[in-house]
C-alpha positions as CSV (number, residue, x, y, z in Angstrom):
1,X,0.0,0.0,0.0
2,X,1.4,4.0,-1.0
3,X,1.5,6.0,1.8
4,X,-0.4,9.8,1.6
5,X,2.8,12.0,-0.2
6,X,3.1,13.7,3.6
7,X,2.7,10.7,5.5
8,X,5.4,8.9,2.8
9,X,8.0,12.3,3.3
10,X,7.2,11.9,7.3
11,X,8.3,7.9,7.2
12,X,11.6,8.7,4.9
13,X,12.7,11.0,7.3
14,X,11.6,9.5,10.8
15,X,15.3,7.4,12.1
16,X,14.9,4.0,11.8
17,X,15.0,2.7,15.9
18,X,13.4,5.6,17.3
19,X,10.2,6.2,19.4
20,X,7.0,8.2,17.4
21,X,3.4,9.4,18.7
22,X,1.3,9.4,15.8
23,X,-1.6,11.8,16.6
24,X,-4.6,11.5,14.7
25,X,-3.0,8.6,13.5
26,X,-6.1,7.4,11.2
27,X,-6.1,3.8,10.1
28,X,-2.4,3.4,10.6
29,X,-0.7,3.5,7.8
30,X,2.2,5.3,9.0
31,X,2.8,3.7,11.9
32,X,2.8,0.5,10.3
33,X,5.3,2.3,7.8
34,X,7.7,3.3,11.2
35,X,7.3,0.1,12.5
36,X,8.3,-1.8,9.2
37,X,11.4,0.4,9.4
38,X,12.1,-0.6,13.5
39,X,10.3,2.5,15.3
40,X,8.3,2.1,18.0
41,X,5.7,3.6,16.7
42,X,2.0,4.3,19.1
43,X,-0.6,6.2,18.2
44,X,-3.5,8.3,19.6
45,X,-7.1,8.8,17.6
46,X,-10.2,10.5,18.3
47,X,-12.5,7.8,16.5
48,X,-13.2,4.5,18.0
49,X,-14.1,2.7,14.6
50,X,-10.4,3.6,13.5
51,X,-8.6,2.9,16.8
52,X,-10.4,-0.9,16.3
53,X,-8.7,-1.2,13.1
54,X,-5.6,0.1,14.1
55,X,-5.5,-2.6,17.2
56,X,-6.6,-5.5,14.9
57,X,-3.8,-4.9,12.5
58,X,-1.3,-4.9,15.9
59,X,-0.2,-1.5,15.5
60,X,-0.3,0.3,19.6
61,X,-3.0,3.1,19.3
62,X,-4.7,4.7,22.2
63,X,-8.4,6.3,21.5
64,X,-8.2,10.1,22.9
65,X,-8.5,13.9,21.9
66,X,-5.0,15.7,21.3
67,X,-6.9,18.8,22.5
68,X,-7.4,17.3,26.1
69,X,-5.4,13.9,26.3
70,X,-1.7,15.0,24.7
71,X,-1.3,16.5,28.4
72,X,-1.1,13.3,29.9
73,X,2.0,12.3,28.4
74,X,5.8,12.9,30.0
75,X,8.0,15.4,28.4
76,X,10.4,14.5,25.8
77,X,8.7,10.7,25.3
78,X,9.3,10.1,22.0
79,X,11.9,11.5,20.0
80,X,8.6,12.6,17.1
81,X,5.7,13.7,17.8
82,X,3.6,13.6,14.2
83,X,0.4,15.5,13.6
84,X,-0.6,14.9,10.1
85,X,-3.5,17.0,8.5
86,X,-5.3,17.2,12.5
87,X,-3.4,20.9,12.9
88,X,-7.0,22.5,11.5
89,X,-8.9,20.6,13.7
90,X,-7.3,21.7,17.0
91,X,-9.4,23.9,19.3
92,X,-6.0,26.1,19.5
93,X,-3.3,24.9,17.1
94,X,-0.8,27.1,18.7
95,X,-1.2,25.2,21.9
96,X,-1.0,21.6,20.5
97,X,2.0,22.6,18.6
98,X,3.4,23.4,21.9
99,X,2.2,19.8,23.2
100,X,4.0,18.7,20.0
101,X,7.5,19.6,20.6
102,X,6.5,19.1,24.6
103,X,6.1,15.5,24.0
104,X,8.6,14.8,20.9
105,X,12.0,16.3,20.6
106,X,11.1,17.0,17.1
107,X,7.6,17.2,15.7
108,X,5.9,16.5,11.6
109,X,2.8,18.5,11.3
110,X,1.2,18.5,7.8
111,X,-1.6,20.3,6.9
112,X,-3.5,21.2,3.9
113,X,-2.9,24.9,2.6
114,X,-6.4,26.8,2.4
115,X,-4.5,29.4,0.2
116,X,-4.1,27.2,-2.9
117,X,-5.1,28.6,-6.2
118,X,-7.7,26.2,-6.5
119,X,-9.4,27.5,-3.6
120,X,-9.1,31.0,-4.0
121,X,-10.5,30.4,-7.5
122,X,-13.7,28.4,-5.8
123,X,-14.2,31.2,-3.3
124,X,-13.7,34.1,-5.6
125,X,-15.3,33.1,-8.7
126,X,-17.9,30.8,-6.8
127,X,-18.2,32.6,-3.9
128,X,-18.3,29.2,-1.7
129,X,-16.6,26.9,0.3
130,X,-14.1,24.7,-2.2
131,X,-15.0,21.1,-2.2
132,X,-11.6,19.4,-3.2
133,X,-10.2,16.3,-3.6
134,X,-7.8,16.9,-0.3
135,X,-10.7,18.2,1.5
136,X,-13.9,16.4,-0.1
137,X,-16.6,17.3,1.9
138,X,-19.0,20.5,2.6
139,X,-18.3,23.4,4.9
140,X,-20.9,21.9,7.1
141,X,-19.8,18.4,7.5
142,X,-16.0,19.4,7.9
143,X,-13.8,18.3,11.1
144,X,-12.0,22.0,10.1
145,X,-12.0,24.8,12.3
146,X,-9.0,26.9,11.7
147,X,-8.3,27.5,7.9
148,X,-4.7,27.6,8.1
149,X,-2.5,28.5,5.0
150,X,1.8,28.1,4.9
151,X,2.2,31.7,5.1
152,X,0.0,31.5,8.3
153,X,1.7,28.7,9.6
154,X,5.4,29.9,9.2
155,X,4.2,33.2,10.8
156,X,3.2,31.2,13.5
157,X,5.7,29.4,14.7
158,X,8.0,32.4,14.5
159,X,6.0,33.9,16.9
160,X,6.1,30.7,18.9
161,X,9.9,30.4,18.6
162,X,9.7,27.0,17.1
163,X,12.3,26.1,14.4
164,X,11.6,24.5,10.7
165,X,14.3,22.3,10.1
166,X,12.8,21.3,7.1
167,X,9.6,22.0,5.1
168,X,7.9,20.3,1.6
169,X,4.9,21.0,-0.5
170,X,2.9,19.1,-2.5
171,X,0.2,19.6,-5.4
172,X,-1.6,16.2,-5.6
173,X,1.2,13.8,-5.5
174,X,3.9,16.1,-6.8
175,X,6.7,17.7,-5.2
176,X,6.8,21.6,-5.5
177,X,9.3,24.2,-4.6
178,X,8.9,26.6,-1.8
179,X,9.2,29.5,-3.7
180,X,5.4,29.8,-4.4
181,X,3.7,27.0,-2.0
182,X,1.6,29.4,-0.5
183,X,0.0,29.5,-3.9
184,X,0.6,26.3,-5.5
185,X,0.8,23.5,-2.7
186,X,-2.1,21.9,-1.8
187,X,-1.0,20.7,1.4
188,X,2.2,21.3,3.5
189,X,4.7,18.9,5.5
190,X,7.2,20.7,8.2
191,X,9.6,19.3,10.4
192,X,10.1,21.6,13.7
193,X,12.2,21.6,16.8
194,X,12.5,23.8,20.0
């Protein structure tokens, strides 16, 4: 099975033998990716039908909210902490990304980027809510809160201190420079450390 283009740039880069928290880790497919590779690899997901399929497949995966239940782990207990395409539904992304790189000594968050063309096209020519193949569903029946974009999310962590050690973009399953990503990327993968 091919991973998700984040979740595939996350597992290259993850050192083989290390511990990961994979929040919001869906049905596992990069976890069983780290674990393939010699990570120990757990996870943590809101939905109870997922965390089921996770455990059936032997992967470790606790169900909780990373709003609430991220507080309960240790400092530093896991050399990544990985939130992938979860950052816009946090009550207050600034605050899990502090639980983040609480938790891990290095975090992956991805993201899709609200300010690609595409969707700047469907709001101003349309003047609604894009429906796209990264984010298929209806303002109404989205898990989104916060419509974050790169720009907003590089601006962010400035002002949080936190450092990018690395960053890639991707339109559909294609690698893009950073030059233009706010633009052109679809979604967004950084790597960050304190």
């Amino acid at each position: 099975m091919s991973l998700r283009p984040d979740l595939a740039v996350i597992a290259d880069h993850v050192r083989p033998s290390t511990r990961a928290l994979d929040i919001g880790c869906g049905d596992g497919a990069l976890m069983a990716a780290l674990v393939a590779k010699g990570c120990d690899a757990r996870g943590m997901e809101i939905d109870p039908e997922l965390v089921e399929r996770c455990v059936a497949r032997g992967l470790s995966v606790v169900q909780g909210d990373a709003d609430r239940d991220l507080a309960d782990y240790p400092d530093k207990a896991f050399d990544y902490a990985i939130l992938s395409q979860t950052l816009q539904t946090a009550a207050r992304p600034d605050r899990m990304l502090d639980e983040l790189l609480r938790v891990g000594r290095q975090a992956f968050v991805s993201f899709p980027n609200f300010a690609h063309w595409r969707m700047r096209a469907a709001l101003a020519l349309g003047g609604r809510m894009p429906v796209t193949r990264h984010l298929p569903v209806s303002w109404y029946e989205t898990q989104n809160i916060h419509h974050v974009t790169v720009a907003d999310f590089r601006d962010l962590i400035a002002a949080m201190g936190v450092k990018c050690e690395r960053a890639w973009f991707f339109s559909g399953n294609r690698a893009i420079g950073p030059a233009a990503a706010n633009l052109r990327a679809e979604h967004a993968v950084f790597e960050l450390s304190r």
